[in-house]
N, CA, C and O of each residue as an XYZ file, in Angstrom:
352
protein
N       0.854     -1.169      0.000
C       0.000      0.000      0.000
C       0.903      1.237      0.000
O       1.648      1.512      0.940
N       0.787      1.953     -1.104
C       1.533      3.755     -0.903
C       0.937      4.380      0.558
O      -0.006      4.207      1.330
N       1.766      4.962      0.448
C       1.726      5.689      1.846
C       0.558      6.840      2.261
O       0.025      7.264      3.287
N       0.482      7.166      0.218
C      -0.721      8.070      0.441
C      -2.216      7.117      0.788
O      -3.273      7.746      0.722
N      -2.241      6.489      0.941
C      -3.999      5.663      1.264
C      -3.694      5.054      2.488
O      -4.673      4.949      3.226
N      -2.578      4.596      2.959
C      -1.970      4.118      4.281
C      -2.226      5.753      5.018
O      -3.192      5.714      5.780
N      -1.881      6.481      4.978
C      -2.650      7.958      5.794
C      -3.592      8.297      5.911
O      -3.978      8.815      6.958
N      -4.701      8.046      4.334
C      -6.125      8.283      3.982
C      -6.581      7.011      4.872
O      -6.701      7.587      5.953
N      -6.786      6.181      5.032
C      -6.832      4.352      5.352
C      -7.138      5.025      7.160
O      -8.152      4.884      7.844
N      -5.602      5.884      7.569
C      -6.052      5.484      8.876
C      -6.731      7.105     10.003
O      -7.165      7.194     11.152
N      -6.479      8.145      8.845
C      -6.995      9.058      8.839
C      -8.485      9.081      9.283
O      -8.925      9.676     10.267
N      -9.363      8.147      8.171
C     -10.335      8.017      8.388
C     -11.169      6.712      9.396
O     -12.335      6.807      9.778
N     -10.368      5.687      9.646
C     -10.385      5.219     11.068
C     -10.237      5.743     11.983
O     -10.803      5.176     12.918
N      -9.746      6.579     12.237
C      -9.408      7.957     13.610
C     -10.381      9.038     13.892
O     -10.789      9.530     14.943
N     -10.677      9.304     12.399
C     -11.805     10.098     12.612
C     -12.983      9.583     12.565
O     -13.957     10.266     12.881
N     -13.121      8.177     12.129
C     -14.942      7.721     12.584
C     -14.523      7.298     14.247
O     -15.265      7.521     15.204
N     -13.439      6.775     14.316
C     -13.672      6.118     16.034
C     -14.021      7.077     16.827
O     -14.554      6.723     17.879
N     -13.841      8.528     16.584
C     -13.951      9.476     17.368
C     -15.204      9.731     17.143
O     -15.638     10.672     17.807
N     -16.020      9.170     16.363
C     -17.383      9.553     15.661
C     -17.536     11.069     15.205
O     -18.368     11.813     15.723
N     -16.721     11.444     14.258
C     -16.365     12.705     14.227
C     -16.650     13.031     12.241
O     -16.263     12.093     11.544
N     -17.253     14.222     11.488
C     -17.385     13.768     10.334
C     -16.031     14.560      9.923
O     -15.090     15.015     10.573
N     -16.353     14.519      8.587
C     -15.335     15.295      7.648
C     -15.349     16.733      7.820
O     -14.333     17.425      7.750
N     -16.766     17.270      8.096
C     -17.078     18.670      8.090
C     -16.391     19.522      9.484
O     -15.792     20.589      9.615
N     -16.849     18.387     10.449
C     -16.205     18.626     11.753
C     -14.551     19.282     12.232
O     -14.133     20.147     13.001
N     -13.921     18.208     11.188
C     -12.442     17.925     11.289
C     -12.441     19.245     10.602
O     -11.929     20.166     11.237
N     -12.808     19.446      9.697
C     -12.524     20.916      8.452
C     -12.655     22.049      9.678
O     -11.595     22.580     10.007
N     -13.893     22.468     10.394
C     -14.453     23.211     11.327
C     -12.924     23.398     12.502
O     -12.297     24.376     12.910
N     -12.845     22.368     12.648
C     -11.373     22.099     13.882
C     -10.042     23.004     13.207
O      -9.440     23.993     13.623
N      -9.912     22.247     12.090
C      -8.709     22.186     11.612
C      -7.947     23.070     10.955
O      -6.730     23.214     10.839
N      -9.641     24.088     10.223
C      -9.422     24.723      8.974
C      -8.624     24.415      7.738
O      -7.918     25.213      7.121
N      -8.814     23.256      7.485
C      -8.363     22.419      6.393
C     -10.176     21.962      5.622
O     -11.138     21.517      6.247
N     -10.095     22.269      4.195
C     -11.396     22.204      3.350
C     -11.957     20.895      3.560
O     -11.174     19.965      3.754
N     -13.315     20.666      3.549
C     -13.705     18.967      3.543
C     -13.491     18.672      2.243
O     -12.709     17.761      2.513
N     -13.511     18.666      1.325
C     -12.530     18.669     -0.037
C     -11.391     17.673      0.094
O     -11.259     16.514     -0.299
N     -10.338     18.796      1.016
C      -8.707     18.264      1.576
C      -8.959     16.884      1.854
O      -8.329     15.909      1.446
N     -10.390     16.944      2.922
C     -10.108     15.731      3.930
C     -10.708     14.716      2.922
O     -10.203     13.623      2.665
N     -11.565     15.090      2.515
C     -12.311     14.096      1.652
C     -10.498     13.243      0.559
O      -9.951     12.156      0.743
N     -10.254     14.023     -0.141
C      -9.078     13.982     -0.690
C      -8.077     13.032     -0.248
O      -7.557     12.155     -0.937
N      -7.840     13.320      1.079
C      -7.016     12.539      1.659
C      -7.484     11.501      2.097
O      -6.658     10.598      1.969
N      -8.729     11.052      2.718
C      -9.062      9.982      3.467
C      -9.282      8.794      1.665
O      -9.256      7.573      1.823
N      -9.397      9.144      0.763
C      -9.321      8.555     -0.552
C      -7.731      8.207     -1.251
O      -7.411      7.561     -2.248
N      -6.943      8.947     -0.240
C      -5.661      8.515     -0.710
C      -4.613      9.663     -1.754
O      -3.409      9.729     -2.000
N      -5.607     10.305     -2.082
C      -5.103     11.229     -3.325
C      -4.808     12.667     -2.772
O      -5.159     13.669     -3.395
N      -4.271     12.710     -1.799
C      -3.686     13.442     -1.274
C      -2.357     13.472     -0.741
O      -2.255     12.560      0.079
N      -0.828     14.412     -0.900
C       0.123     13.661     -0.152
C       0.625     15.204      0.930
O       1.245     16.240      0.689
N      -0.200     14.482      2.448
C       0.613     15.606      3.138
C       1.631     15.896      4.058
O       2.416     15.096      4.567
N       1.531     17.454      4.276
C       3.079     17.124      5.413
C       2.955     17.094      6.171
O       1.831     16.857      6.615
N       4.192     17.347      7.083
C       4.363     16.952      8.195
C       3.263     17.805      9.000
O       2.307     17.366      9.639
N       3.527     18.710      8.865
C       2.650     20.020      9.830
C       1.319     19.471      9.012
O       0.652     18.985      9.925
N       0.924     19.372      8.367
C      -0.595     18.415      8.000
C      -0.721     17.578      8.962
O      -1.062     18.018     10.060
N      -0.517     16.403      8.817
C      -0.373     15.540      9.824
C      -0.556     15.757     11.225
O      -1.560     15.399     11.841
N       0.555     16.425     11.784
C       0.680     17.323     13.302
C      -1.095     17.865     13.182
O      -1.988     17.354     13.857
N      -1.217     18.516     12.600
C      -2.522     19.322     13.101
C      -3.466     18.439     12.987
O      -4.032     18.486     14.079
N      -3.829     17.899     12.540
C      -4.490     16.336     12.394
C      -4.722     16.280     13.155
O      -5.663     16.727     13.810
N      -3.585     15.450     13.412
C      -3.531     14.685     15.066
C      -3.536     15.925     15.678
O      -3.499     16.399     14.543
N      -3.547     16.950     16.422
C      -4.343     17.434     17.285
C      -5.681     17.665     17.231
O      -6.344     17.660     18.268
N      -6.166     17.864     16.178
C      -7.555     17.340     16.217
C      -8.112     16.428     16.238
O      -9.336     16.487     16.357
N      -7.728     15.711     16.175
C      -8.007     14.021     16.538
C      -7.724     13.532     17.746
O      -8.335     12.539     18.143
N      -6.596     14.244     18.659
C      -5.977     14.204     19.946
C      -5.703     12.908     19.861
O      -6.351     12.019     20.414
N      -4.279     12.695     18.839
C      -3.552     11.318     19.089
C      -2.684     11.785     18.434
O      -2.630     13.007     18.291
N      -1.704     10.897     17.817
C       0.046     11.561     17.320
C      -0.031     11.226     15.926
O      -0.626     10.266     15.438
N       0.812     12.355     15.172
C       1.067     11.921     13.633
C       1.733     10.547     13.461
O       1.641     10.102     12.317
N       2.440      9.710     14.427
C       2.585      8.109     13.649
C       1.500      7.186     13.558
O       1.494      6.156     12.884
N       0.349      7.737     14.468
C      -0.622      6.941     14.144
C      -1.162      7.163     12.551
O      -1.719      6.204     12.017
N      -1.014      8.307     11.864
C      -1.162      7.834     10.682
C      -0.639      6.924      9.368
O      -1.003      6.593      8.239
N       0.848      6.697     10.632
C       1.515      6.120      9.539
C       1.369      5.054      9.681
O       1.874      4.550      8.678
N       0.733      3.766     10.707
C       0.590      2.770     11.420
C       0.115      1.633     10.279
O      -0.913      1.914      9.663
N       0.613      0.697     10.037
C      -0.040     -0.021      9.494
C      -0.946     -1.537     10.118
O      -0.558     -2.422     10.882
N      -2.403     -1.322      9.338
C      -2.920     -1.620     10.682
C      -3.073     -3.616      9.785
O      -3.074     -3.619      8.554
N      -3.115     -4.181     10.078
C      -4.058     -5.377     10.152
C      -4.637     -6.050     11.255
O      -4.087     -6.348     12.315
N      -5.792     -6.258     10.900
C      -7.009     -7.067     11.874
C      -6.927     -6.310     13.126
O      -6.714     -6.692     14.277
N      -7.110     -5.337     12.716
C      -7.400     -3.812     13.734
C      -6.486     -4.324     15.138
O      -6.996     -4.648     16.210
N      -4.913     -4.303     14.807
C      -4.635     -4.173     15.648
C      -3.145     -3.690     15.530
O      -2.620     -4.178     14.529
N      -2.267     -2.836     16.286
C      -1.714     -1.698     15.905
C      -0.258     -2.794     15.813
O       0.019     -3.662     16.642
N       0.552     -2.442     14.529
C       1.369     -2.983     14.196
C       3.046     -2.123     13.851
O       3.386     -1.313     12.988
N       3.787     -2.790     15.001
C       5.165     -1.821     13.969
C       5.857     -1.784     12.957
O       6.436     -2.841     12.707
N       6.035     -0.870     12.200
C       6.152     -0.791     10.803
C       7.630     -0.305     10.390
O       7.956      0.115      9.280
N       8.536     -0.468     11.635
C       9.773     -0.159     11.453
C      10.524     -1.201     11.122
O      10.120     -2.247     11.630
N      11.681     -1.323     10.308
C      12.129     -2.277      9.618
C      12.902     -2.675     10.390
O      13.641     -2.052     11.152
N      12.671     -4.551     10.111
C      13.551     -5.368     10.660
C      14.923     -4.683     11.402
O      15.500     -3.650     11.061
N      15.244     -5.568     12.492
C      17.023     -5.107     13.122
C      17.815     -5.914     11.629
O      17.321     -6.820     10.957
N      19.072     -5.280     11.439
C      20.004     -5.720     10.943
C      21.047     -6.950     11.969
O      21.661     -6.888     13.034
N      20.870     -7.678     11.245
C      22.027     -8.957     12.082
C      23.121     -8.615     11.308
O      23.240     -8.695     10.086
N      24.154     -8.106     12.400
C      25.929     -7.564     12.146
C      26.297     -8.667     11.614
O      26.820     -8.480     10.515
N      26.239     -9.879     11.972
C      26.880    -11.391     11.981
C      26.942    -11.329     10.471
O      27.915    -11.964     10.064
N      26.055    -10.641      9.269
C      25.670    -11.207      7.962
C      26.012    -10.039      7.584
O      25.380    -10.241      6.546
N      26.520     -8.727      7.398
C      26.692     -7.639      7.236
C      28.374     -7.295      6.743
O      28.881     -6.578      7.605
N      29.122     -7.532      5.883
C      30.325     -7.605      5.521
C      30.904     -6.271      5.615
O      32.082     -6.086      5.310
């Protein structure tokens, strides 16, 4: 999954758990329901300070958007340790 629908993907899991709409988040955020619409579809790519304000309106942290989720349950997405032993 690109990263842009992996944000849209959990964007909009964050904002229904909160039972919260699109219009709402826009109202909070001052970001267009357009934007959000945009993004929660994937076709959006934003930054960092996007993100950040997000998540304060959402009152949780910008890696939760980056989270990749399966079977709704929160997964780390940081890459494997390197084994030195195999590393020339």
């Amino acid at each position: 999954m690109d990263i842009r629908r992996l944000v849209g993907k959990n964007f909009a899991r964050l904002r229904k758990a909160r039972s919260l709409t699109q219009e709402q988040i826009s109202d909070r955020s001052g970001f267009s329901q357009q934007y959000l619409s945009g993004l929660e579809k994937g076709h959006r790519n934003p930054t960092v300070i996007t993100l950040f304000e997000l998540a304060n309106c959402l009152e949780t942290t910008p890696d939760e958007f980056l989270r990749d989720i399966k079977s709704d349950t929160k997964t780390d997405i940081s890459p494997p340790p390197i084994n030195l032993s195999t590393v020339e």
